[in-house]
Structure formats: structure tokens, C-alpha cells
N, C-alpha and C positions, 0 to 999 in steps of 0.2 A: 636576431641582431648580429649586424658581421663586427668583428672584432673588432676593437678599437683602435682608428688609426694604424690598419692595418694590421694589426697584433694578433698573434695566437689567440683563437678565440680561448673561451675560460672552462669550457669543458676540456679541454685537449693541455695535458701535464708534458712538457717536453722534460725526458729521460735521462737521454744523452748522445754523442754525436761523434761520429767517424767521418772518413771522405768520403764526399757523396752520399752521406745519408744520416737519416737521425731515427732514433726509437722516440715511439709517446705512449701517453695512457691517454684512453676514453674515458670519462664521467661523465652522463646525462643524467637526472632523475625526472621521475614520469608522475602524473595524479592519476594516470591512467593504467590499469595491468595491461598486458600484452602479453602473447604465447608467440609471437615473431619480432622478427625486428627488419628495419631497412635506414641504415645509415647512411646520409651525404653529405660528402668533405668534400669543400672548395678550397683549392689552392690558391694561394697569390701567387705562383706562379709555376709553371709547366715542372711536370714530373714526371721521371721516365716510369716508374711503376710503385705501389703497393703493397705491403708486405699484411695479411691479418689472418690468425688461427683461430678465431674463433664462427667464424661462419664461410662462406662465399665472398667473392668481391668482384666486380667489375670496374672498367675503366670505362667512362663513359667521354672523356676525352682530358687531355693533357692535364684538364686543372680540376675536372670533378672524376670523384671515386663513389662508386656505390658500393659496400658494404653489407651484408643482410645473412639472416638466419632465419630458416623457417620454420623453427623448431626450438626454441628459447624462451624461457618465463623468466617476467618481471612483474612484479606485484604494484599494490598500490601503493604509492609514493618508495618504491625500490630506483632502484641504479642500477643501469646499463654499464656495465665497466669491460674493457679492451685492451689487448695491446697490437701497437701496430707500426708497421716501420714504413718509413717514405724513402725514396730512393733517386736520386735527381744528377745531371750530368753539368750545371750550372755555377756560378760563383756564388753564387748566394742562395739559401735556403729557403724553401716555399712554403709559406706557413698556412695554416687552417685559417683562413679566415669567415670561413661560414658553416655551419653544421645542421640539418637538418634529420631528426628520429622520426620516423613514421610519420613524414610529411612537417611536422610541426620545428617552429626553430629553437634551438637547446643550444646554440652556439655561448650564451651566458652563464649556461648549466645545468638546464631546464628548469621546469616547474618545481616549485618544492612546498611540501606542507610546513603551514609556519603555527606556532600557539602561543603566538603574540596577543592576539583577541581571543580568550577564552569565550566558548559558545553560551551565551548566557541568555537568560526566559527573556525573551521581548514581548512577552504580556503583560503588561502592568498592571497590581494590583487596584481595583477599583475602589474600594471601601465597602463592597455589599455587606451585609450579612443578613442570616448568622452565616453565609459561606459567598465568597468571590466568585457567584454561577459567572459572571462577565469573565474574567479570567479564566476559569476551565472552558469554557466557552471558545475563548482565542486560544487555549493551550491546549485542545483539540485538533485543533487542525494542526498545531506544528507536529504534533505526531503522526496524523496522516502523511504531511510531508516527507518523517521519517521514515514512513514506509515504500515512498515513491520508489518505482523502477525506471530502467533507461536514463532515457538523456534529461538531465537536471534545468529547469527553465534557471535565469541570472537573479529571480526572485526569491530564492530557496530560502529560505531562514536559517536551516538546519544545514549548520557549514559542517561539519564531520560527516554527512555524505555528500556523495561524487557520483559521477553516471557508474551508469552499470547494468548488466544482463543486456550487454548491446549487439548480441550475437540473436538474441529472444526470435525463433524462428527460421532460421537460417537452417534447421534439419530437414524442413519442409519447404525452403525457398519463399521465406514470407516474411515480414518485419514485423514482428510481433512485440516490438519492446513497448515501454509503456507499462498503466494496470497500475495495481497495488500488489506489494508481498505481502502474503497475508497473515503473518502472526509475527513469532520469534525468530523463521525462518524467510526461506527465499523463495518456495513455490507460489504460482497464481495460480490460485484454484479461480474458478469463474463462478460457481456457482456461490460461494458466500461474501464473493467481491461486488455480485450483481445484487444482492439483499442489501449489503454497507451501502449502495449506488442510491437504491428504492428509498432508504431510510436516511438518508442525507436528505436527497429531494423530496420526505415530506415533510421534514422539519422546516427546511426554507419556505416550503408552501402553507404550513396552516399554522407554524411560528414566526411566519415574516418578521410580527415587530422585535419579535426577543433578539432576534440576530440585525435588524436594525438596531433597536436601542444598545448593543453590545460594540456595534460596529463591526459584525464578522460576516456581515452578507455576500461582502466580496472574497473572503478567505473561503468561506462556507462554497459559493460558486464554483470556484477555482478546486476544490477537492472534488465534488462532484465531477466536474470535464475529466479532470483527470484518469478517473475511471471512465467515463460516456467515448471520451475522443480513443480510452483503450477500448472497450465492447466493436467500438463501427470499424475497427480498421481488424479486430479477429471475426466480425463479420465478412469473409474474406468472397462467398457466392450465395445464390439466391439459397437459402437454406443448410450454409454451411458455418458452422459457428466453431472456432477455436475457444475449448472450453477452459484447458488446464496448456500449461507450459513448465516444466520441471516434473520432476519422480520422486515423490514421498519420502519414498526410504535412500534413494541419493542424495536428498539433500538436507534430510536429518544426519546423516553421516558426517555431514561436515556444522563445524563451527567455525565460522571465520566471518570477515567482513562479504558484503555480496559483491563489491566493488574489485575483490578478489575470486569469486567465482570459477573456474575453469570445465567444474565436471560435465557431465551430459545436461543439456535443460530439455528434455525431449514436448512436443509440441502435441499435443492429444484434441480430438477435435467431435464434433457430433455432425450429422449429414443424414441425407435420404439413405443411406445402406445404411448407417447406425446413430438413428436418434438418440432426443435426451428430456424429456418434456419439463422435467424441474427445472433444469437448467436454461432450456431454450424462453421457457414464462417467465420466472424469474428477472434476466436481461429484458425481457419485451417489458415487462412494468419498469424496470430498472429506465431503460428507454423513454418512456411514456412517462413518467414522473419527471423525469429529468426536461421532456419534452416542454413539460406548462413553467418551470423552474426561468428556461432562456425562449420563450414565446416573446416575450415584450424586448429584450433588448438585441435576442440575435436568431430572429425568426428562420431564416435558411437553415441554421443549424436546426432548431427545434425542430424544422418542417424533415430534416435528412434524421434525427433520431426516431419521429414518429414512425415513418415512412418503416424503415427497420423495426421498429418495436410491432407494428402489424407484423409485419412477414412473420417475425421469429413466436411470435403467439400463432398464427394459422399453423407455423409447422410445429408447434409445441402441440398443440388439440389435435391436427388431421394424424401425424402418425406420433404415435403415443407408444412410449418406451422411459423407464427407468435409464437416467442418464450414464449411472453408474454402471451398467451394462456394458456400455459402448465407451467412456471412460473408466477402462477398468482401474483406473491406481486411484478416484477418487473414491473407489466402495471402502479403503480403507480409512478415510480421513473424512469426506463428506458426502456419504453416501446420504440422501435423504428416506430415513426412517418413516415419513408421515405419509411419503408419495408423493404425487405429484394434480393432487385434485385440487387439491387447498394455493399451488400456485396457479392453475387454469383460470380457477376464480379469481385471484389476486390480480393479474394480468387483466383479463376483462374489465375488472372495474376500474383498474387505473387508464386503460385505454377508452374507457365510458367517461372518467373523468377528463381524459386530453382532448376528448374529438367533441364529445359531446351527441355521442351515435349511440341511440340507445340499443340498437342491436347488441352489444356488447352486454348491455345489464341481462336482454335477453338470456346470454351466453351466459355471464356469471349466474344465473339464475338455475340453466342447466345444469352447470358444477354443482353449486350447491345441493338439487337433488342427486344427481349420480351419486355422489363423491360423500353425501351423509354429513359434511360441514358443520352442521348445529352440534354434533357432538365430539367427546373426547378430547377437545382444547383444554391443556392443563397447563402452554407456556405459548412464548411468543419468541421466534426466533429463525434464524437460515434454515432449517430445515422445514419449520409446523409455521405457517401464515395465517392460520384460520383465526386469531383473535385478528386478524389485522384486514382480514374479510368481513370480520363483521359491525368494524370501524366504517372502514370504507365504503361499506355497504348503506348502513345506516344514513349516512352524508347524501349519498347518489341516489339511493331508491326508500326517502325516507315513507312511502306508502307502505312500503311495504313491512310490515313487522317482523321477520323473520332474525332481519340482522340486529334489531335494538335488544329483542327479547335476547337474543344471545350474545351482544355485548354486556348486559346486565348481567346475566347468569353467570362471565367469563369474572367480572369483577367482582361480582359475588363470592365466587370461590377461593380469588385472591385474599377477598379480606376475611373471610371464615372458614374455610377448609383447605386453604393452603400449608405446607410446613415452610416453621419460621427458623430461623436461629436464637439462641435466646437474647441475644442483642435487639431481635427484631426486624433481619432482614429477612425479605421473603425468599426461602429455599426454595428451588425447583429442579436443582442440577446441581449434582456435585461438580460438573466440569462447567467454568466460569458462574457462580453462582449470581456475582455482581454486576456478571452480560443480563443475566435472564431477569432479577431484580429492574436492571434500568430498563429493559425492554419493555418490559413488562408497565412500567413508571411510566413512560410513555403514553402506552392505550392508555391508561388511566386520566394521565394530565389533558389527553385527547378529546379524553370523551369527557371532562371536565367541561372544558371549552367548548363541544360541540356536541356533544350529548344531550340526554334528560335532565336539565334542569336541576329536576330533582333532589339529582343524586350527585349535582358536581360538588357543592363543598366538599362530603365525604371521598370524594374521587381524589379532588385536589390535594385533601391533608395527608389522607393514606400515600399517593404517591411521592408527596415530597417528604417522608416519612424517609420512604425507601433511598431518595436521592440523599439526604440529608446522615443519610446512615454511609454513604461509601463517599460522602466528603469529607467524613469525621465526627458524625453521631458512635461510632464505632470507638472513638478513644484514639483514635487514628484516621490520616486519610487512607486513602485506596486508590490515588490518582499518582502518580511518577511528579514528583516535582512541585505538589501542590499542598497549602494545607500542611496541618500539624503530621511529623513523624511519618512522611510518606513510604512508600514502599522505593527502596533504593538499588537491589537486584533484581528486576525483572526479568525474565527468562526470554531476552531476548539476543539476537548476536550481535549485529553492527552495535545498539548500543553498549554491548558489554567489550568490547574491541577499541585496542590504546589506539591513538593515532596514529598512522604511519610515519616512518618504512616499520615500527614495532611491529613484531610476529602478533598474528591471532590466533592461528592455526597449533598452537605447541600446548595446548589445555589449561595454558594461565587465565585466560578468558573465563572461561567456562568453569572453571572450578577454584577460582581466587574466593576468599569470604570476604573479600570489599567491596561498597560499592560498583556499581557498573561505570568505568571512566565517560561513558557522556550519557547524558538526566536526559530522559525518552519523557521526556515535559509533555502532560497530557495524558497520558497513556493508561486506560482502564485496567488495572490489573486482575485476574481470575477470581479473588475472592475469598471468604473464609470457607471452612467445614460444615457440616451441619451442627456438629457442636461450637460454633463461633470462630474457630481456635485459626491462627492465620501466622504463619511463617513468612518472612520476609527471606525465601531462598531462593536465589535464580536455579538451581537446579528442578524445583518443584513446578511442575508445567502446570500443573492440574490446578491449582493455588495461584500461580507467580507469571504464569504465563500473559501474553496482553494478545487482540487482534484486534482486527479493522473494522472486524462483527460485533466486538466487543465496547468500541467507543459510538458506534451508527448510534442506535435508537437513544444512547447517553445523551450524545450530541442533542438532538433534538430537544431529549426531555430537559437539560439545560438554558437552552432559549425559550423553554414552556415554563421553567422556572425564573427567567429574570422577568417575563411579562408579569407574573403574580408577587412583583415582588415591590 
């Protein structure tokens, strides 16, 4: 906007003035960080030259100045501040009348963050009970939101973030922004972004009505893409898949907002020199679920994710390799423990269920002998699929017995030789106990509905046993934002970080004992102990931590619970 009626625009403070010349101050402020800058000043009229010490300047002619530094940080919602002198041979002084910062215009003084509308739940309570699954339900997905990367669509709900990591690739010449962050931090892992993908899309597919009757079909949608439209564009060649972006241990080192960012995000990837078979199957179901999810309303797409979920299943089975191998920073964070049999089989059958090519069951059939499948399943989760193979299975090849008999035996152990808390949830993991409970609630509520008959009431009550225990059978919820006494620090960064221009980075964040300044509304927290016992401390990760892995199979089991309700 140029200045009004001619006037010094409003970023630019005039100082004070001698002949032929005047001193000013710059002020712009940004929603965006920046590690450069490139400032231009328009004159209302001719000036013989420029005076400014803080970067470079060019004259690009009488009335415009370019201005810039290629080497300057400004954060999220910071100021750009200058001083600079104009110089002019004229009777009258040539004022600023238009200012432009890295393209954008700040001639009124730029962007600025306002907390006039404090960020408040846009899910409305429903009146369910005994628990608001409709509500957790919608307030799922605003925490997916929360975790978005890159560029921000104009739909965000979640106004305390801002684009960000929009350099995402740019080490390797690629635009890799996009994905989900995947917990409390800032890394894209792929491989347990690509399980959150798989388990989004079979919620929407064999819970349609729950997320109909809740009205979150199209939120539920839209978080899915989010990931699918990130997997096709790190699908970058025929067999080349960008798995991870960021470095574990560099980006635990920091706490701050992600929308502040600066350090390395390095770009790690799998290929014919160095495969990844969890990984590469994983995305190809991820793909292929997602695939039957936008079959009916946006078939091109559906037809462009199949197409891709084939390739990356052939090259997950033809050359077969531990992904971790060839990512080496994810062997410390998500290295898969169980191997990669139990995702070969995963893959096939979801790609059995998209095409409808039994060659594929064929396939899953071979895993299953190689790979030994019937046994050792004792959870369900990004690393171990086999309870979710033999859901799957059961659906697609119900001739066959293999998979029924070991869905039963999987739930069997749930309900009699599992450890429990003595609350009643089922333990399986000290690390996210109330990931692996809802995961788990899931196949059960699954195989309620689509199982043996038999055995669905007992399936159904046991699982909503366990949901009903981390929305507040516990004496508490265990959802952010939800529900009696929620958990209020979660260990996460952007939501523990004050609005800007406030510092993140100086350890008030991270180690204040107050709530976290914005409610990560939705958000599965880690859980209690095996003895019950549960700390509301954002420093406790093991406990207090949330991810993306952590809300998937919830999510689901939440639309499996408003249908029975």
C-alpha cells in the first residue's frame, strides 16, 4: 500500500534533516522468518543517492533503492529495523512512498501477529455420552492440522501456526515441503507418517458412517491428502522415494517454534543403490488405501496414488533391504524391530483390496509363509502390522482360515494374557501406552463389525473398555483440550511457544511449569505407567509426549465408537 496521499509510508520514522538530506528508521515486521532480506524504497521523487550500513544497496534508478543483506535473521513475527540516509540535490524532500520486503508490501508496516481472537476449540460439544466421541472425533483432526508442514492452505483452523520448513529439500534440489511433523518435534520420518496415512484411510473406509454421522468426512479427507499429496511429490523417480527430511539429533537440540527453524533439515531418501522395504510397503498401502478413500469423488488422483503404490510395493519385495540401513538416522528413532514381512503382506492386501487383482492375495499369501505372520503378534502398531494382516486378510480371503484363526487368537490374548494397569488399560508399551491401547481398540472394534459374529459383542465392549478409559474412565481425560482434567503440558514445541515476536528459544518454553500457551486440542497423549501413575509434565516424553501415530488408529476407533453409540 503506497503511502497516503503521498506521505511517508508508515514503516519509514523520519529522524531528522540537514541540507539536502534527511536520516530515517526502517520498521517492517514479518509472519514469516527470513535468513536474508531485500528491501525496496520508492521515492516520490529523484534522489541523488542512499546512505545504509546494514547490508548492500543499489540504485536501480533515481526513485527506486534496492537495499538487501544476504546474511541476516529475522524470526517469526520479528522486525526488520534500519537506519538509512537519503540524499537529494532538490527543494523539496523525496519521501518513501512505497516499501517492499522480500517482494511483499510493508509500506503500512507489515504483517503483524494480533491475539485479538484468542484460538479457541471449533468443535462443538455434541451431548454424546458417557464421552463426546463426535467432538474428539472433530478435535483430531485440528491437531493433525497442528502438526502440518509447509505452506498453510486459507482453511487452517489452527491460527498460531504459519507456513514453515519451506526450504524442505532444497539440499538435494527438490521441494519436499509438505507431510506431517511427526510428534513434539520437527522431523518427517516417512515411515510412521505412512502407517498415520494407512490408518486414517481405513477408518474412513470401513467406519464411513461414524465420520458421516459426526460430520468429519471431509476434515478426515483433507488430513489424509495432506499426507498422500506429501508421499507422490517425495516419490521424486521410478523407485526413488524420499523417506526422512530433518536429523534426529539436530532437531531435538532445538526447541522453538518450527515456523523459526534455520538449522540443517537434511533430505535422506531410499533408491536401487540403497533400498528400504518397511518403508517403501508401508507408503504403497499408505497409497492404495488412500487410493479406494478418493476413487468415487476424484478418480485421476486415486488412479495417480495406485499407479505409485504398485511401483513402491514391487520395489519394496524385488529388492529387499531393512530401510534403516540406508536411512541411517531413522535406526535411532524408527528403526522397525519386527522387519519388514509383516509390511509386504500389509501392502498386498491393501493393494488386493484397491485393484481387486487377486494376484496380490497370491502375494500376501507368500509373506505370510516366508515371514511366519501367524506368530509372535503381541501389539499393533508402525513398526509390527501383523494384527492388521490378519484383519485385512480375514475381509479379502475369507476362504481362507489362516487369518480369522489368528485374528481370534490376537484378541484372545488381549483380553486374557495381556498386561493391564490396574485402572484397566491394556499395557503393551511403556512408550505411548494409550497409542498401543487405541491401536489395538481398533482391530477389536474391526473385527466387531466385521468379524465372527460370535465374538463381536465381547470385542465391542472390551474395546470400548479401553477407549472409554483414555477419555476419562481413568479419573481423567488423556486427550489435550478434551474431557474432565485434561492433560495440559504436552511435550510438544510449537504448542508450548508464546506467540510471536516472544522468544521460544531462551528455555521458558520448555521448562516453564504452566500450561502450554496454545491447547494442541485433540492430541493423544503417551499415557500412563504400568503402575497407572501419569504426570501431566511436558518434560516427560515417555508419558507426555503426543504423535501423529499416536492419534491414527484413535481416530478410527472413535468413528467405530459414535456408530455403536
Amino acid at each position: 500500500m503506497k503511502g497516503v496521499g503521498g506521505e511517508m509510508c508508515e514503516c519509514v520514522t523520519l529522524d531528522h534533516e540537514w541540507g539536502g538530506s534527511y536520516a530515517a528508521k526502517f520498521s517492517a515486521s514479518t509472519l514469516h522468518p527470513f535468513v536474508a532480506f531485500e528491501v525496496v524504497l520508492t521515492l516520490d521523487q529523484p534522489a541523488g543517492s542512499l546512505e545504509f550500513w546494514t547490508g548492500e544497496i543499489e540504485k536501480m534508478d533515481d526513485t527506486h533503492f534496492k537495499l538487501y543483506n544476504d546474511n541476516f535473521l529475522v524470526g517469526t513475527g520479528g522486525y526488520l529495523k534500519f537506519d538509512f540516509q537519503v540524499h537529494y540535490s532538490g527543494d523539496s524532500r523525496p519521501d518513501v512512498i512505497d516499501a517492499t520486503m522480500n517482494g511483499v508490501d510493508v509500506c503500512d508496516g507489515g504483517d503483524r501477529w494480533t491475539t485479538e481472537t484468542p484460538y479457541e476449540n471449533s468443535c462443538l460439544s455434541t451431548g454424546m455420552l458417557p464421552y463426546d466421541y463426535s467432538q474428539a472425533l472433530c478435535m483430531s483432526f485440528l491437531f493433525y492440522e497442528a502438526q502440518r508442514s509447509g505452506h498453510l492452505p486459507d482453511t487452517q483452523r489452527v491460527t498460531w501456526r504459519w507456513d514453515s520448513a519451506m526450504n524442505d529439500g532444497g539440499d538435494v534440489g527438490l521441494n519436499l515441503t509438505g507431510g506431517y511433523y511427526d510428534a513434539g518435534d520437527h522431523v518427517k520420518f516417512g515411515f510412521p507418517m505412512s502407517f498415520t496415512a494407512t490408518m486414517l484411510a481405513w477408518g474412513l473406509i470401513d467406519f464411513a458412517e461414524g465420520y458421516e454421522t459426526a460430520g468429519q468426512t471431509d476434515y478426515g479427507r483433507e488430513a489424509l491428502k495432506w499426507a498422500t499429496d506429501y508421499f507422490l511429490e517425495a516419490y521424486t523417480a521410478y523407485w526413488e522415494f524420499y523417506g526422512q527430511v530433518g536429523e534426529g539429533g539436530i532437531d531435538h537440540g532445538y526447541w522453538g517454534r518450527p515456523e523459526d527453524m534455520f538449522m540443517k533439515r537434511p533430505s535422506a531418501k531410499i533408491d536401487t543403490e540403497a533400498p528400504g522395504s518397511e518403508l517403501a510397503a508401508e507408503t504403497a498401502a499408505a497409497l492404495a488405501a488412500a487410493s479406494i478413500v478418493f476413487k468415487e469423488d476424484d478418480p485421476d488422483y486415486s488412479t495417480k496414488m495406485l499407479g505409485v503404490a504398485k511401483e513402491l510395493y514391487d520395489f519394496a519385495d524385488e529388492l529387499r533391504e531393512y530401510y534403516h540401513n540406508s536411512i541411517k538416522d531413522a535406526a535411532g528413532f524408527y528403526r522397525s524391530w519386527s522387519g519388514y514381512g509383516d509390511e509386504l503382506c500389509w501392502a498386498a492386501l491393501w493393494l488386493n483390496r484397491a485393484t481387486g487383482n487377486k494376484t496380490y492375495l497370491t502375494k500376501a499369501q507368500e509373506h505370510w509363509d516366508e515371514f511366519t505372520l501367524a506368530e509372535d503378534a503381541l501389539q499393533f502398531s508402525w513398526d509390527d502390522k501383523k494384527a492388521g494382516d490378519y484383519a485385512l486378510g480375514s475381509m479379502l480371503d475369507p476362504e481362507n482360515p489362516q487369518y480369522e484363526t489368528a485374528l481370534k487368537a490376537f484378541l484372545e490374548y488381549l483380553k486374557n494374557d495381556a498386561s493391564y494397569t490396574p485402572g484397566g488399560l491394556v499395557f503393551l508399551d511403556e512408550w505411548g501406552s494409550n497409542r498401543h491401547a487405541a491401536n489395538v481398540a481398533f482391530i477389536s472394534l474391526w473385527a466387531a463389525k466385521y468379524g465372527d459374529q460370535a465374538d463381536s459383542e465381547a470385542n465391542r465392549q472390551w474395546a470400548e473398555g479401553q477407549m472409554n478409559y483414555i477419555m476419562g474412565d481413568a479419573g481423567h481425560s488423556f486427550v489435550v483440550g478434551f474431557g474432565v482434567d485434561p492433560p495440559q503440558r504436552p511435550h510438544h514445541r510449537s504448542s508450548s511457544c508464546p506467540l510471536p515476536p516472544a522468544s521460544c528459544t531462551d528455555g521458558w518454553a520448555q521448562n516453564q511449569d504452566g500450561p502450554n500457551p496454545h491447547v494442541l486440542y485433540g492430541a493423544l497423549v503417551g499415557g500412563p505407567a504400568k503402575d497407572g501413575t501419569y504426570v501431566d509434565d511436558r518434560k516427560d516424553y515417555q508419558h507426555n509426549e503426543v504423535a501423529c501415530d499416536y492419534n491414527a488408529a484413535y481416530t478410527g476407533a472413535l468413528a467405530a465408537m459414535i456408530e455403536n453409540s
